[in-house]
Backbone as XML, in Angstrom:
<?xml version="1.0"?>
<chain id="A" units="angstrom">
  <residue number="1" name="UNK">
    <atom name="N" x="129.105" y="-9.666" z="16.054"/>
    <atom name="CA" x="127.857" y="-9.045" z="16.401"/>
    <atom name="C" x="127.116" y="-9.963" z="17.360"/>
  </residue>
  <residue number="2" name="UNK">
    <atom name="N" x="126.480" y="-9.066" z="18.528"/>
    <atom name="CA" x="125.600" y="-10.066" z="19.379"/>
    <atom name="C" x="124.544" y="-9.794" z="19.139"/>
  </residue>
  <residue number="3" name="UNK">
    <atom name="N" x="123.566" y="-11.330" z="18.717"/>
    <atom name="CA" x="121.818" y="-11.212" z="18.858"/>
    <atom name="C" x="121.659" y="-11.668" z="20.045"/>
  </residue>
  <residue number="4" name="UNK">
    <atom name="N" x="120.607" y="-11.193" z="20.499"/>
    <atom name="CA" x="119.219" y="-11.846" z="21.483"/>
    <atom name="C" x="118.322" y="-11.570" z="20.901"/>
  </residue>
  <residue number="5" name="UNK">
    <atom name="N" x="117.498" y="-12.980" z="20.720"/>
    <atom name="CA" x="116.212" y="-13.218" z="20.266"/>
    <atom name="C" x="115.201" y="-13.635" z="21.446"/>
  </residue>
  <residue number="6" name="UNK">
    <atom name="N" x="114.122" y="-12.505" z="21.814"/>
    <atom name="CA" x="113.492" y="-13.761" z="22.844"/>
    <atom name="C" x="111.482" y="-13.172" z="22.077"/>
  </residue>
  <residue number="7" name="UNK">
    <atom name="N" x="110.985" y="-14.203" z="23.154"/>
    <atom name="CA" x="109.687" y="-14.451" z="23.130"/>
    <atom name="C" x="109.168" y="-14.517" z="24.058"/>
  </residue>
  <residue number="8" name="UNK">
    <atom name="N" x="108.073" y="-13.288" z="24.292"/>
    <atom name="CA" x="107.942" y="-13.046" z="25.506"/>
    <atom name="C" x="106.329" y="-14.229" z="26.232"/>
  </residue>
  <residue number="9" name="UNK">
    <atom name="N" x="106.003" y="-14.881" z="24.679"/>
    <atom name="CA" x="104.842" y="-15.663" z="25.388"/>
    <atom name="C" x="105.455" y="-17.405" z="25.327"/>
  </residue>
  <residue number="10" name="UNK">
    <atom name="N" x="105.878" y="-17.839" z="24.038"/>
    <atom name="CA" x="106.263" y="-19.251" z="23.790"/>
    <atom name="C" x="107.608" y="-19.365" z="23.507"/>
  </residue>
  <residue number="11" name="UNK">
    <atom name="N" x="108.543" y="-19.708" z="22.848"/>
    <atom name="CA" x="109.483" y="-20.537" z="22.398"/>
    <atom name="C" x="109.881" y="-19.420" z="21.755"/>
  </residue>
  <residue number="12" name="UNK">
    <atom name="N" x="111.195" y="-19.335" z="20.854"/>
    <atom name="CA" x="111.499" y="-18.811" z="19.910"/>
    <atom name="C" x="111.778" y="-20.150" z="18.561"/>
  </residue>
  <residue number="13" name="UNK">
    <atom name="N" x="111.167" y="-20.187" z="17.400"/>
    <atom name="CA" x="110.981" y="-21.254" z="16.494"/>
    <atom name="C" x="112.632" y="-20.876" z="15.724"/>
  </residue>
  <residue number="14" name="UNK">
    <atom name="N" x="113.320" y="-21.851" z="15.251"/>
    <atom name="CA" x="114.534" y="-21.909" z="14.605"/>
    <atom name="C" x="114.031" y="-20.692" z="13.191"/>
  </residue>
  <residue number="15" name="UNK">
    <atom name="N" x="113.059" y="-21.735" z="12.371"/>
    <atom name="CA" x="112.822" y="-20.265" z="11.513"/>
    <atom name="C" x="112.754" y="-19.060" z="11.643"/>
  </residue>
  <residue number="16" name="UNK">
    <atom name="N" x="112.391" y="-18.762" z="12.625"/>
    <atom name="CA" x="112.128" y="-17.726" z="13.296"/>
    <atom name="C" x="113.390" y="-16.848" z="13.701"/>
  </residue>
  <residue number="17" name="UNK">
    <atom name="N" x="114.428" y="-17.544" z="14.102"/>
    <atom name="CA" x="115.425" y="-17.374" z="14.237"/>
    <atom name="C" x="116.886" y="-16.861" z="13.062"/>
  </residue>
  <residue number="18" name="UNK">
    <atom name="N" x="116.584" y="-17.609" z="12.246"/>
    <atom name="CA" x="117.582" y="-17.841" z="11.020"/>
    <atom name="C" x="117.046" y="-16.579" z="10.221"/>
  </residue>
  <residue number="19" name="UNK">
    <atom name="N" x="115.433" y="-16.271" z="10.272"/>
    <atom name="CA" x="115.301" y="-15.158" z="9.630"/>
    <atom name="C" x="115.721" y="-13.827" z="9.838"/>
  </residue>
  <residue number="20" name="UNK">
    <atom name="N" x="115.530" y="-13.743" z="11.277"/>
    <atom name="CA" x="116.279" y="-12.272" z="12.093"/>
    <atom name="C" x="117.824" y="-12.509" z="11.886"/>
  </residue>
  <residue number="21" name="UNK">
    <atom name="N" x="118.497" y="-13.585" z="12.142"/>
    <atom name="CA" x="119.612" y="-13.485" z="11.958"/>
    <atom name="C" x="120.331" y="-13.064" z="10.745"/>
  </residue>
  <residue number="22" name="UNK">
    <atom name="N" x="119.599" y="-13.845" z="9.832"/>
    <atom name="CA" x="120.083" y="-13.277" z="8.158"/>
    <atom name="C" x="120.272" y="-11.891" z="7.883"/>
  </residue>
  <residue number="23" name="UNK">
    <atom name="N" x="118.854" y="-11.433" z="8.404"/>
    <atom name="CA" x="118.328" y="-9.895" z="8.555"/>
    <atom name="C" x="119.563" y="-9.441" z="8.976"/>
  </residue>
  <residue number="24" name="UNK">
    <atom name="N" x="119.759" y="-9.387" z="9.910"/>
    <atom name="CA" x="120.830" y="-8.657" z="10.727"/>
    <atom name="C" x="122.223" y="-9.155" z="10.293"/>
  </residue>
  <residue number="25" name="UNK">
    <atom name="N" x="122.676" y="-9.739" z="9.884"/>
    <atom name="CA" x="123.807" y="-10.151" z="8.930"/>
    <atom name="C" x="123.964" y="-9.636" z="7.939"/>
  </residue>
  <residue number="26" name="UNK">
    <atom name="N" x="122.551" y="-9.837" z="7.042"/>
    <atom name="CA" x="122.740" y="-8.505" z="5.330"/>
    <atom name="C" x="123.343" y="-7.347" z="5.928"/>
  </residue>
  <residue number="27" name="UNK">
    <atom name="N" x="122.257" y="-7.151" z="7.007"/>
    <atom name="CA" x="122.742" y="-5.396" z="7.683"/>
    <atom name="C" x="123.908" y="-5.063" z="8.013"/>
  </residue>
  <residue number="28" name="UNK">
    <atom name="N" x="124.710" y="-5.702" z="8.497"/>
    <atom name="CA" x="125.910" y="-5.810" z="8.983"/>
    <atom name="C" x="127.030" y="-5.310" z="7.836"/>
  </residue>
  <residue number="29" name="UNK">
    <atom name="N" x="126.972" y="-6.705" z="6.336"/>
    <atom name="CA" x="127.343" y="-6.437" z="5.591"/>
    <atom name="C" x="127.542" y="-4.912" z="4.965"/>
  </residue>
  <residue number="30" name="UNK">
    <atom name="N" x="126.389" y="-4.952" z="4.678"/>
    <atom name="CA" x="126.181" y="-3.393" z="4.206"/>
    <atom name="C" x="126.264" y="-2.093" z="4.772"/>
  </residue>
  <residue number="31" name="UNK">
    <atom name="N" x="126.448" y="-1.706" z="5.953"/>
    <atom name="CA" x="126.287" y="-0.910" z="6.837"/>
    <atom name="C" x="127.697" y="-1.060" z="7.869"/>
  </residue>
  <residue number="32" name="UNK">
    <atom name="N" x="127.852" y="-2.021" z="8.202"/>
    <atom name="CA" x="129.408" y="-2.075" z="8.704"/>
    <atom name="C" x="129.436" y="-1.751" z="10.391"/>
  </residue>
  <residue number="33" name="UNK">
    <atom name="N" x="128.019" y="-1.385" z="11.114"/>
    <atom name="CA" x="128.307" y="-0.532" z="12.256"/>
    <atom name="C" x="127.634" y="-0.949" z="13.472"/>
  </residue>
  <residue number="34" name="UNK">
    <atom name="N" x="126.737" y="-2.265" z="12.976"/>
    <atom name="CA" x="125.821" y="-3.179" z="13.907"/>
    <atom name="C" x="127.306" y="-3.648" z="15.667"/>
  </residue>
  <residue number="35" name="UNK">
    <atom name="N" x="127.013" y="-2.932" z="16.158"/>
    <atom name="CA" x="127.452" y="-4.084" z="17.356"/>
    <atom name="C" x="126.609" y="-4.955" z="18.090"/>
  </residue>
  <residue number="36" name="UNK">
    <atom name="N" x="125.485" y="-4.760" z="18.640"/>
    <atom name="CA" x="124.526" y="-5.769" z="18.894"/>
    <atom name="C" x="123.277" y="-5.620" z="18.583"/>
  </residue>
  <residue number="37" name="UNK">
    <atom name="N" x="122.375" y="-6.423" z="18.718"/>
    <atom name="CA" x="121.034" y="-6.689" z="18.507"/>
    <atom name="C" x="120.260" y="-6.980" z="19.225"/>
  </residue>
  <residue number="38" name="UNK">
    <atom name="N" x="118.910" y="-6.690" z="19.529"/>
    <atom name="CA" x="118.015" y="-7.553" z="20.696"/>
    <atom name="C" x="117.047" y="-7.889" z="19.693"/>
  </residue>
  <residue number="39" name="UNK">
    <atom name="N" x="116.048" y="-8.678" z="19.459"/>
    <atom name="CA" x="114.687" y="-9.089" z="19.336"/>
    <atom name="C" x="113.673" y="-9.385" z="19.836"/>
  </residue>
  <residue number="40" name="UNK">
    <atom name="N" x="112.387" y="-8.372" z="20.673"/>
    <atom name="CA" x="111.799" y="-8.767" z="21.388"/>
    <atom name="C" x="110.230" y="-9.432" z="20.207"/>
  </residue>
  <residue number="41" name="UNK">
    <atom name="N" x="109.690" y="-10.557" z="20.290"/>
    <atom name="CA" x="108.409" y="-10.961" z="20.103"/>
    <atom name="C" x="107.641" y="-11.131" z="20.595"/>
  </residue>
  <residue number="42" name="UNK">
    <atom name="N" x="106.238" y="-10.618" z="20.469"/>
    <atom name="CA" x="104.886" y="-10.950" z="21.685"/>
    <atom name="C" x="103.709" y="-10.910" z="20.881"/>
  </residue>
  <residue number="43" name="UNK">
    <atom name="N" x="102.833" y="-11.829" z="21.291"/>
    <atom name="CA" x="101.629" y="-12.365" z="20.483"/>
    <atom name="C" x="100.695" y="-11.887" z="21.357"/>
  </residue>
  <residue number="44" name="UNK">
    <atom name="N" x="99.728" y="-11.070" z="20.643"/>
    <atom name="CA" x="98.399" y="-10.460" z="21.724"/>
    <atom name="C" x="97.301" y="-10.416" z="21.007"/>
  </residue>
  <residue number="45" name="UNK">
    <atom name="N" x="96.117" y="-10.770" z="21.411"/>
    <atom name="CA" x="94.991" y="-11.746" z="20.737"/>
    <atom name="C" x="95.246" y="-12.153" z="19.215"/>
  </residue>
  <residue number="46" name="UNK">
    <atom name="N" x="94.864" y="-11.222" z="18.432"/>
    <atom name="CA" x="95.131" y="-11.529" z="17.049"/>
    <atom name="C" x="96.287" y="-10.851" z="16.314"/>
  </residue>
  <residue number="47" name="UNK">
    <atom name="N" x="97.456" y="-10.098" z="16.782"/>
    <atom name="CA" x="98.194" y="-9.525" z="15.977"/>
    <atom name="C" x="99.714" y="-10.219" z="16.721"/>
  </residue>
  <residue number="48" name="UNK">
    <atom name="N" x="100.486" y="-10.124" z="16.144"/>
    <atom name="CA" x="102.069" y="-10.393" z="16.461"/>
    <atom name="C" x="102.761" y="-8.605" z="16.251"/>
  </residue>
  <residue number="49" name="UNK">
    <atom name="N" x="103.928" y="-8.535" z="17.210"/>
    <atom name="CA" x="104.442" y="-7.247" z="17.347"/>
    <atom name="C" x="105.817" y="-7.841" z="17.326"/>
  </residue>
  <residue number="50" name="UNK">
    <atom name="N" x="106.490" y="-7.396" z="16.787"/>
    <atom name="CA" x="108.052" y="-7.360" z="16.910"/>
    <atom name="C" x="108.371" y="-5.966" z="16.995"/>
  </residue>
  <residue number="51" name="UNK">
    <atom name="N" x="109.680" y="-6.058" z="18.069"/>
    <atom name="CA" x="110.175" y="-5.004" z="18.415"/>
    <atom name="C" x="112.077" y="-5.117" z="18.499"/>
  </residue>
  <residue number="52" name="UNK">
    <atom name="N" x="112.628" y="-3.904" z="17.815"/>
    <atom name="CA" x="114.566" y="-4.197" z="17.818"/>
    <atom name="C" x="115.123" y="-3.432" z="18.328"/>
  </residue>
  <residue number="53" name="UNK">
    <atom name="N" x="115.926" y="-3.209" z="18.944"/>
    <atom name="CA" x="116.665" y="-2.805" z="19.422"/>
    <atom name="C" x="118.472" y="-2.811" z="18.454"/>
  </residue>
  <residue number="54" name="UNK">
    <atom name="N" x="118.855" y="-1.993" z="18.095"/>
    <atom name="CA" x="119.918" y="-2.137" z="17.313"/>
    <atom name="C" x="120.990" y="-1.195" z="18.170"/>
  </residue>
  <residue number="55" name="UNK">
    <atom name="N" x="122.105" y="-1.519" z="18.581"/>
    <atom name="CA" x="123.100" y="-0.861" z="19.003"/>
    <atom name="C" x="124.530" y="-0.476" z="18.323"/>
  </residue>
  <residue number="56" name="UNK">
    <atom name="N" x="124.765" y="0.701" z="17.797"/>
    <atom name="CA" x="125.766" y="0.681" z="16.862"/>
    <atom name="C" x="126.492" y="1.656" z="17.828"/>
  </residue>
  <residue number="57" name="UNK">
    <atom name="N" x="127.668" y="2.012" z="16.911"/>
    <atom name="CA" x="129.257" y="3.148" z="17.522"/>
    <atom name="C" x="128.389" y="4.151" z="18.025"/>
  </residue>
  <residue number="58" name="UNK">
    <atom name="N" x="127.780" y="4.557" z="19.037"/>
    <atom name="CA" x="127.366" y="5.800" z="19.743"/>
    <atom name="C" x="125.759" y="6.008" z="19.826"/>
  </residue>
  <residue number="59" name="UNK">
    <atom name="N" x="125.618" y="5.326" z="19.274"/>
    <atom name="CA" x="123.690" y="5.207" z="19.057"/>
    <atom name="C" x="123.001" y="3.836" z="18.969"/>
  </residue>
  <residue number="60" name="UNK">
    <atom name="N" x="121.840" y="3.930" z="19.793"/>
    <atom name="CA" x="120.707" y="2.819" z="19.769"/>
    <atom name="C" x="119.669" y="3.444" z="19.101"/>
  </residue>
  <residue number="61" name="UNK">
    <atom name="N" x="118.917" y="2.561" z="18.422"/>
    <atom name="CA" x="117.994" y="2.386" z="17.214"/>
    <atom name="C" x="117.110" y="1.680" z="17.468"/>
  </residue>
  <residue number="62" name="UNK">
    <atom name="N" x="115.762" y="1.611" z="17.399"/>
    <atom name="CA" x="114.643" y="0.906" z="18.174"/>
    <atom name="C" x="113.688" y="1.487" z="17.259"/>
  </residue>
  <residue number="63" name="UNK">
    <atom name="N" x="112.957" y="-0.158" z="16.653"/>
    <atom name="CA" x="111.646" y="0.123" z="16.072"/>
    <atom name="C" x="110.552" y="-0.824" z="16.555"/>
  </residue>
  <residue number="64" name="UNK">
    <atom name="N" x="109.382" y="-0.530" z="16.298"/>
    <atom name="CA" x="108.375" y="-1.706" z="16.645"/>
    <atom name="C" x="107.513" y="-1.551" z="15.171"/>
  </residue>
  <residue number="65" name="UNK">
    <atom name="N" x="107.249" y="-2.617" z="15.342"/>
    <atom name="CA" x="105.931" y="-2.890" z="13.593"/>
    <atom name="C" x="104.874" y="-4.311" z="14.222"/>
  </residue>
  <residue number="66" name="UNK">
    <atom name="N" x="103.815" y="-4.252" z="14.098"/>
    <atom name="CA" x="102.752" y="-4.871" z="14.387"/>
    <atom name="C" x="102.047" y="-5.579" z="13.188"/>
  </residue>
  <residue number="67" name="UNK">
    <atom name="N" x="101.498" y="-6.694" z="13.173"/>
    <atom name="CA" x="100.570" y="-6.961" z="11.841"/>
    <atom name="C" x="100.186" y="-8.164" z="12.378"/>
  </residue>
  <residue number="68" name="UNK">
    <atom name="N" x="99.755" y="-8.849" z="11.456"/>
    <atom name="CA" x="98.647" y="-10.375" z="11.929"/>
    <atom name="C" x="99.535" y="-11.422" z="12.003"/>
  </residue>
  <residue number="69" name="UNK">
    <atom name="N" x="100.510" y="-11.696" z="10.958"/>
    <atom name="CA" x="101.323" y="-12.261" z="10.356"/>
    <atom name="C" x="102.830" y="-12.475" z="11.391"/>
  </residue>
  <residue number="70" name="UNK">
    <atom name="N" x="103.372" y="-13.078" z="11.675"/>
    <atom name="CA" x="104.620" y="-12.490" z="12.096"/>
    <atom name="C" x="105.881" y="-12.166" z="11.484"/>
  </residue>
  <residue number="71" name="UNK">
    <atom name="N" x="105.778" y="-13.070" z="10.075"/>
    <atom name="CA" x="107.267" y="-12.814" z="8.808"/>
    <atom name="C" x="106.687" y="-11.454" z="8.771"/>
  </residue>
  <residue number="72" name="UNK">
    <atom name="N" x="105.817" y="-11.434" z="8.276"/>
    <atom name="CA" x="105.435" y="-9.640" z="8.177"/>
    <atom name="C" x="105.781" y="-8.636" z="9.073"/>
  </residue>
  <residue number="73" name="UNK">
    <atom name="N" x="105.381" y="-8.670" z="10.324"/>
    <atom name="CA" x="105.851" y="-8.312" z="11.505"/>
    <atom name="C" x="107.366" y="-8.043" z="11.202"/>
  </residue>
  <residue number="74" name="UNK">
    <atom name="N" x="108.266" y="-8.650" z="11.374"/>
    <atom name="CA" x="109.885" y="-8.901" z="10.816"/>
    <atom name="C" x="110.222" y="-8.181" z="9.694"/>
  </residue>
  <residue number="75" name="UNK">
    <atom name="N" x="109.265" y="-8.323" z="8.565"/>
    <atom name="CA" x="109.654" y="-7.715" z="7.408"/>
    <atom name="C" x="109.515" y="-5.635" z="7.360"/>
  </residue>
  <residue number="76" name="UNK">
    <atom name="N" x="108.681" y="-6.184" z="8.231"/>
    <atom name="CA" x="108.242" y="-4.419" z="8.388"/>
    <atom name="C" x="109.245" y="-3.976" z="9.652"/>
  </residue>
  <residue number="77" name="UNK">
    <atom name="N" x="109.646" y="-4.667" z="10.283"/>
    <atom name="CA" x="110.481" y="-3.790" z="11.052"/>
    <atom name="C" x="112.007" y="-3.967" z="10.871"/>
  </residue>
  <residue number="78" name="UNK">
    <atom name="N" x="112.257" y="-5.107" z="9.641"/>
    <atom name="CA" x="113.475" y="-5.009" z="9.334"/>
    <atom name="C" x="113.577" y="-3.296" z="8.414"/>
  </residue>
  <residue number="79" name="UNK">
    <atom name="N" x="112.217" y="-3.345" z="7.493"/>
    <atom name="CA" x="112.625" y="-1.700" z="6.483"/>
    <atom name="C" x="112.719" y="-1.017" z="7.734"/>
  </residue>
  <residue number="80" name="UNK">
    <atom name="N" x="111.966" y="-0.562" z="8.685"/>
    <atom name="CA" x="112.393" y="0.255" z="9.268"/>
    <atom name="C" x="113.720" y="0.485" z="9.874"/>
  </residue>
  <residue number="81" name="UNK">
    <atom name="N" x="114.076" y="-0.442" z="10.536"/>
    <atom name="CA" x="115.933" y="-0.407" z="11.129"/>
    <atom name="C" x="116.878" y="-0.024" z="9.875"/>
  </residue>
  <residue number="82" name="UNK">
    <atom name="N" x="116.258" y="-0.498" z="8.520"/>
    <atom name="CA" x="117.569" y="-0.623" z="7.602"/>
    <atom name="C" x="117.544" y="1.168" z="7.100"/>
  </residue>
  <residue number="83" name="UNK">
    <atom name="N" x="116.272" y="2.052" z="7.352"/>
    <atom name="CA" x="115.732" y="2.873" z="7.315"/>
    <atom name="C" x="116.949" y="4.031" z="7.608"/>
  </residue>
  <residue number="84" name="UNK">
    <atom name="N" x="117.011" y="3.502" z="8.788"/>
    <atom name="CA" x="117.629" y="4.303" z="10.171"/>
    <atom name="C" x="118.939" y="4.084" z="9.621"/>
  </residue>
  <residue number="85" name="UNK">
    <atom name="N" x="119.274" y="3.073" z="10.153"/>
    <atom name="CA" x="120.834" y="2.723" z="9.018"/>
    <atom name="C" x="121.387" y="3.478" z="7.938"/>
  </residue>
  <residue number="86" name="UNK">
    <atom name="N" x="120.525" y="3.060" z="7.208"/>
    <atom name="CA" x="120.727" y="3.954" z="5.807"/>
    <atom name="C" x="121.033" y="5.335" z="6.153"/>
  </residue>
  <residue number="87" name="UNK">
    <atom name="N" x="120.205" y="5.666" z="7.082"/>
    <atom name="CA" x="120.008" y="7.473" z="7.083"/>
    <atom name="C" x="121.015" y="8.055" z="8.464"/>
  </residue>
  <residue number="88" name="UNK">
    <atom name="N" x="121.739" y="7.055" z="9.154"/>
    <atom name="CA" x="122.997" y="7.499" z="9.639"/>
    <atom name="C" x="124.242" y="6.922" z="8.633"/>
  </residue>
  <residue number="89" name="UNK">
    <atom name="N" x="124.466" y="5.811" z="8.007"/>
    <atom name="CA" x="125.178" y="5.636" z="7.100"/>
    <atom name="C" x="125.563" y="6.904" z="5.825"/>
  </residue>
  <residue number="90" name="UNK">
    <atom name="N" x="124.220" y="7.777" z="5.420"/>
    <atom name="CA" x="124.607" y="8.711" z="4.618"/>
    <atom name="C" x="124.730" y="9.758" z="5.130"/>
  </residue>
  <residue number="91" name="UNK">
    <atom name="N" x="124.713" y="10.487" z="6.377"/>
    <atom name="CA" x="125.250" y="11.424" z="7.268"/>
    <atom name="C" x="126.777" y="11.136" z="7.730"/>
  </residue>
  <residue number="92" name="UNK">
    <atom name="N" x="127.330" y="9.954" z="7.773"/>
    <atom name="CA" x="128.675" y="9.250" z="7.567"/>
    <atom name="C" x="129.291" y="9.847" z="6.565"/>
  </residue>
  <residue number="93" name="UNK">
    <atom name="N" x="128.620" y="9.134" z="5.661"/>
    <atom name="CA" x="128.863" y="9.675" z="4.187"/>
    <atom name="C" x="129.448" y="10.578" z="3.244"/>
  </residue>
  <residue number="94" name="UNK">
    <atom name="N" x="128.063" y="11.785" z="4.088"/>
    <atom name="CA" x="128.543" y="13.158" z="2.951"/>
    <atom name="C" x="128.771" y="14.500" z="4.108"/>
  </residue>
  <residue number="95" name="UNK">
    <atom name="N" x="129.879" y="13.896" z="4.753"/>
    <atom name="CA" x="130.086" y="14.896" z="5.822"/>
    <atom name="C" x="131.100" y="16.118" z="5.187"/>
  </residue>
  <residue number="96" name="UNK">
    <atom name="N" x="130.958" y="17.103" z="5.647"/>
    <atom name="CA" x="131.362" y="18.176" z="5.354"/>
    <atom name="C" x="132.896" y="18.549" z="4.867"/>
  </residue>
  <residue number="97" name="UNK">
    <atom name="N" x="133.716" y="18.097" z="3.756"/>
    <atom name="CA" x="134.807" y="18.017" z="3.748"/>
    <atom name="C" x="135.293" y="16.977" z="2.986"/>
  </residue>
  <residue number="98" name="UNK">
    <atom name="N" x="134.213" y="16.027" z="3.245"/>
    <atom name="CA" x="134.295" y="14.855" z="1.752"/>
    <atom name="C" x="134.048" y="15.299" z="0.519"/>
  </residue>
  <residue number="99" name="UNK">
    <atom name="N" x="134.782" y="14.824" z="-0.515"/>
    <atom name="CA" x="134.051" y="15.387" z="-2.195"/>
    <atom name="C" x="133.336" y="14.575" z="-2.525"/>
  </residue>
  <residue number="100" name="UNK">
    <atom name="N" x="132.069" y="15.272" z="-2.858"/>
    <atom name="CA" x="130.280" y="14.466" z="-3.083"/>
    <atom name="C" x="130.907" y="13.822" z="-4.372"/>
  </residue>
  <residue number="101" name="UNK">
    <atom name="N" x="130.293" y="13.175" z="-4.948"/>
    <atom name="CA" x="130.172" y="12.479" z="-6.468"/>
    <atom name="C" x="129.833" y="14.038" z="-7.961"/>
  </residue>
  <residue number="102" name="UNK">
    <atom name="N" x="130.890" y="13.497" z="-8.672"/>
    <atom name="CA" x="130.944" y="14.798" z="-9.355"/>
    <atom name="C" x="129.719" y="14.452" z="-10.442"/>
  </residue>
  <residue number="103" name="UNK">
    <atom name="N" x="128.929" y="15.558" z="-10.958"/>
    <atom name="CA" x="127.658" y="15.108" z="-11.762"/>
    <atom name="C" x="128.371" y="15.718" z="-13.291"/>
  </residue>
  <residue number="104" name="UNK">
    <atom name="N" x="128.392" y="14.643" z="-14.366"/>
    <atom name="CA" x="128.439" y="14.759" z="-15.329"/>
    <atom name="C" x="127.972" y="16.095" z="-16.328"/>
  </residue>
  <residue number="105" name="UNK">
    <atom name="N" x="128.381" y="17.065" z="-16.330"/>
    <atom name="CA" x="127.682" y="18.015" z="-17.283"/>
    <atom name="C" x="127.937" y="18.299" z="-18.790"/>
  </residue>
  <residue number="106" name="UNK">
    <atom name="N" x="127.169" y="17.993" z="-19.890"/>
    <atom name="CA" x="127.516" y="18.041" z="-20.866"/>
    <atom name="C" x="128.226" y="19.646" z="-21.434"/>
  </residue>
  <residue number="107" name="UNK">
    <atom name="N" x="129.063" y="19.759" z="-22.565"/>
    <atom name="CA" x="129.853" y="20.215" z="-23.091"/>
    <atom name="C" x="128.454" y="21.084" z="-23.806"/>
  </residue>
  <residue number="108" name="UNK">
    <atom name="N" x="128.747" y="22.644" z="-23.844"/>
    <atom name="CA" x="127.946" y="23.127" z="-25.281"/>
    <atom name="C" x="128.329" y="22.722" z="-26.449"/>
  </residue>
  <residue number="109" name="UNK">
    <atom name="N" x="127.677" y="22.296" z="-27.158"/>
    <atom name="CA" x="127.965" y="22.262" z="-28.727"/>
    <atom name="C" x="128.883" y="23.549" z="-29.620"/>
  </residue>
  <residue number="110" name="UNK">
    <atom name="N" x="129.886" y="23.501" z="-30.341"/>
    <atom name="CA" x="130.593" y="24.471" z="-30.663"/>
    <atom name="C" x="131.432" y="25.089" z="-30.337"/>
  </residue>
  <residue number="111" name="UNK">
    <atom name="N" x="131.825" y="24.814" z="-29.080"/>
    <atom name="CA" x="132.752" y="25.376" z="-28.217"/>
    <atom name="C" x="133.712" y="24.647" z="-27.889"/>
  </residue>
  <residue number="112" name="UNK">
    <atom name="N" x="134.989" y="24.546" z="-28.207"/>
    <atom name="CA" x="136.147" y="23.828" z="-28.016"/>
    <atom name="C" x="137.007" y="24.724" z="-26.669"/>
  </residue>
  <residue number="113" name="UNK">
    <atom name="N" x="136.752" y="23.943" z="-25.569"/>
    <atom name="CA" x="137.437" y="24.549" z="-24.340"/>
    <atom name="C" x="138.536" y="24.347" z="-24.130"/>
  </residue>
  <residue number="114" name="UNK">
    <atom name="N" x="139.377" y="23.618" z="-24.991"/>
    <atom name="CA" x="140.462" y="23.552" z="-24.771"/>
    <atom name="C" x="141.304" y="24.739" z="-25.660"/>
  </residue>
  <residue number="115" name="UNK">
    <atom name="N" x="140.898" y="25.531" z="-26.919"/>
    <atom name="CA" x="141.401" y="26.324" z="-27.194"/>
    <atom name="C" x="141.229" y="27.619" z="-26.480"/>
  </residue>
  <residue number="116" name="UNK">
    <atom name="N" x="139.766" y="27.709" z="-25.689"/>
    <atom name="CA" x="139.389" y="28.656" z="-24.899"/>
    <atom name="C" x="141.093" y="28.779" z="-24.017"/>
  </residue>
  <residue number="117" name="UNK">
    <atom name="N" x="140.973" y="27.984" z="-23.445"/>
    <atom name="CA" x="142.267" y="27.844" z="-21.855"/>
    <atom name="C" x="143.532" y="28.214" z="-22.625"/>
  </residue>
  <residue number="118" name="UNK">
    <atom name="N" x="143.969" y="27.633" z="-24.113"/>
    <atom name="CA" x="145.434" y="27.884" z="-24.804"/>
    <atom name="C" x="144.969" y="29.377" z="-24.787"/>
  </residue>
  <residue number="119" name="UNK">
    <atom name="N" x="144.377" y="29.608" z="-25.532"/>
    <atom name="CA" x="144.132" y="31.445" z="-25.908"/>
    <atom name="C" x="144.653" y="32.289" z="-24.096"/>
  </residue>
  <residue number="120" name="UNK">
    <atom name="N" x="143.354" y="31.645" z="-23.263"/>
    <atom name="CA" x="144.025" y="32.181" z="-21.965"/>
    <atom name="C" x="145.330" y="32.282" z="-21.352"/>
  </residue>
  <residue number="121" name="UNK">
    <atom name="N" x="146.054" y="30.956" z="-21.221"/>
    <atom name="CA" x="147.633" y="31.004" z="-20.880"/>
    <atom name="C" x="148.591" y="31.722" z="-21.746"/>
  </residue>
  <residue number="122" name="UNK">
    <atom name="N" x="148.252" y="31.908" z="-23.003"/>
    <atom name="CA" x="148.544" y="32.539" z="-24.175"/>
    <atom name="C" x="148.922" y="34.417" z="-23.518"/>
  </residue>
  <residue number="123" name="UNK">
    <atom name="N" x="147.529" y="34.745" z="-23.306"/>
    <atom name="CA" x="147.344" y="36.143" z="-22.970"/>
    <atom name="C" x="148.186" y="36.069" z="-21.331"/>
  </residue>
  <residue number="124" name="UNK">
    <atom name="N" x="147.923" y="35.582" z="-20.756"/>
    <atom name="CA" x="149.014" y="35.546" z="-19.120"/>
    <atom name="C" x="150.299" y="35.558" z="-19.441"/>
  </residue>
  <residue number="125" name="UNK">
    <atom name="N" x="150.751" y="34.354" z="-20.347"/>
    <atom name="CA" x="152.246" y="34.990" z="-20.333"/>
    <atom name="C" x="153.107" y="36.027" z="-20.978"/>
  </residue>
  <residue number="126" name="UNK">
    <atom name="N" x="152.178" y="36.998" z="-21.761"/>
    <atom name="CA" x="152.381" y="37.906" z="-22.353"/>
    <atom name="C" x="152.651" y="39.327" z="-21.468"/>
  </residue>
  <residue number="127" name="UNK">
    <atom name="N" x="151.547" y="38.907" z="-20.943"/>
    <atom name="CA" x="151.484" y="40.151" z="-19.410"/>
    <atom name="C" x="152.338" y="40.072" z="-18.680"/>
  </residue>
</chain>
């Protein structure tokens, strides 16, 4: 996977760095479909904005999140990307032709279905 991290007023800080990267590494893990990454950062009077760019198999993904803070900044626009992820990951998923997860349904009380089905094959091979 390729990152670019930049900063569009100062430096980019190592912490700063290791955190997006992690970010985008969990994602990777879990999701499987990251090919590259951008990170843009910019500081404007009192708020920090981060903005991503995510490029996967056929689609780019782009969020921005704003706040005072900048881990915050990061944290809010990591939910959002993982958001997106998630919600092409389960269109992956449960595509038309896959068998969904079967849901447990309990048995009525009193009713033995397995003699139901003998009684049935019973009456078929008679006919």
């Amino acid at each position: 996977m390729n990152i670019k991290i930049t900063h569009r007023n100062a430096k980019v800080s190592d912490s700063v760095k290791e955190k997006v990267e992690a970010w985008l590494n969990t994602s990777q893990e879990r999701y499987e479909v990251i090919t590259s990454a951008h990170v843009i950062i910019e500081k404007k009077e009192r708020e920090e904005i981060a903005e991503a760019t995510v490029h996967i198999a056929g689609k780019d993904l782009f969020a921005k999140a704003t706040a005072e803070n900048l881990y915050s900044a990061l944290d809010t626009l990591a939910d959002k990307i993982d958001r997106q992820l998630d919600k092409i990951h389960q269109k992956n998923v449960n595509k038309k032709g896959v068998q969904k997860p079967v849901v447990n349904t309990p048995e009525p009380e009193g009713v033995d279905v397995d003699e139901e089905y003998e009684e049935y094959d019973e009456k078929m091979t008679l006919a």
